[in-house]
C-alpha positions in Angstrom: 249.5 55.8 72.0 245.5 55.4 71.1 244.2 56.4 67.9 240.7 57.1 67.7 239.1 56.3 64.4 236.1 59.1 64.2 233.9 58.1 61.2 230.6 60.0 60.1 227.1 57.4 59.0 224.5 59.2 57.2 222.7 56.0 58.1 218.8 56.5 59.6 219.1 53.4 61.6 221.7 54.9 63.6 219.3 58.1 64.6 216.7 56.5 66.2 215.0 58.5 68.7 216.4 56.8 72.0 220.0 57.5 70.5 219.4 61.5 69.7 217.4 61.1 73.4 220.7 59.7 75.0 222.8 62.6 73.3 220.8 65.4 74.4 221.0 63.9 78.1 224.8 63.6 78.0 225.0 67.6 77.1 225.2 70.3 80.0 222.8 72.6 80.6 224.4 75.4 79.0 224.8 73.4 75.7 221.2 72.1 75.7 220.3 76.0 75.9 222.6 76.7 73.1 221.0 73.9 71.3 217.2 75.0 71.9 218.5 78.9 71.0 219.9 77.4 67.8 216.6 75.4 67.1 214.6 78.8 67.7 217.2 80.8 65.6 216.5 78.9 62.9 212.7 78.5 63.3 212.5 82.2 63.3 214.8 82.7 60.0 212.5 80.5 57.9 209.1 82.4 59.5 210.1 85.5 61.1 206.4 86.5 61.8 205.8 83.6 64.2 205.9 85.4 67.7 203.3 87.8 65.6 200.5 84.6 66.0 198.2 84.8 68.8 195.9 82.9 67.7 197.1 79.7 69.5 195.1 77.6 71.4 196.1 74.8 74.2 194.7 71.5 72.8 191.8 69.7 75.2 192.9 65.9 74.2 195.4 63.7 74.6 198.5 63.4 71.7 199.5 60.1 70.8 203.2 58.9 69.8 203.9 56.2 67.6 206.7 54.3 66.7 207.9 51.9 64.3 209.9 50.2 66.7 
């Protein structure tokens, strides 16, 4: 018999961005378009006018990332 010990860490160190990268990657392709329809769900409850802006523009330079790590 295995028991599996499931515990849940509020801790930030354990949500670094390669970790939250190598969990979307395990998910299917149906639950990764679950999760982006929940993502746009929710963007759209807290600012229901946003398909309403059409004033957005493609930006000409280069975005930088950074990273504590």
């Amino acid at each position: 018999m295995v028991i599996m010990q499931t515990t849940v860490s509020h801790a930030w160190s354990e949500e670094s961005m390669e970790a939250k990268a190598r969990w979307f990657q395990a998910l299917s392709m149906e639950e990764r378009m679950e999760v982006f329809c929940a993502f746009t769900d929710l963007i759209l409850s807290l600012n229901p006018r946003l398909p309403d802006l059409k004033d957005a523009q493609q930006l000409k330079r280069r975005i930088r990332i950074l990273s504590n790590a």
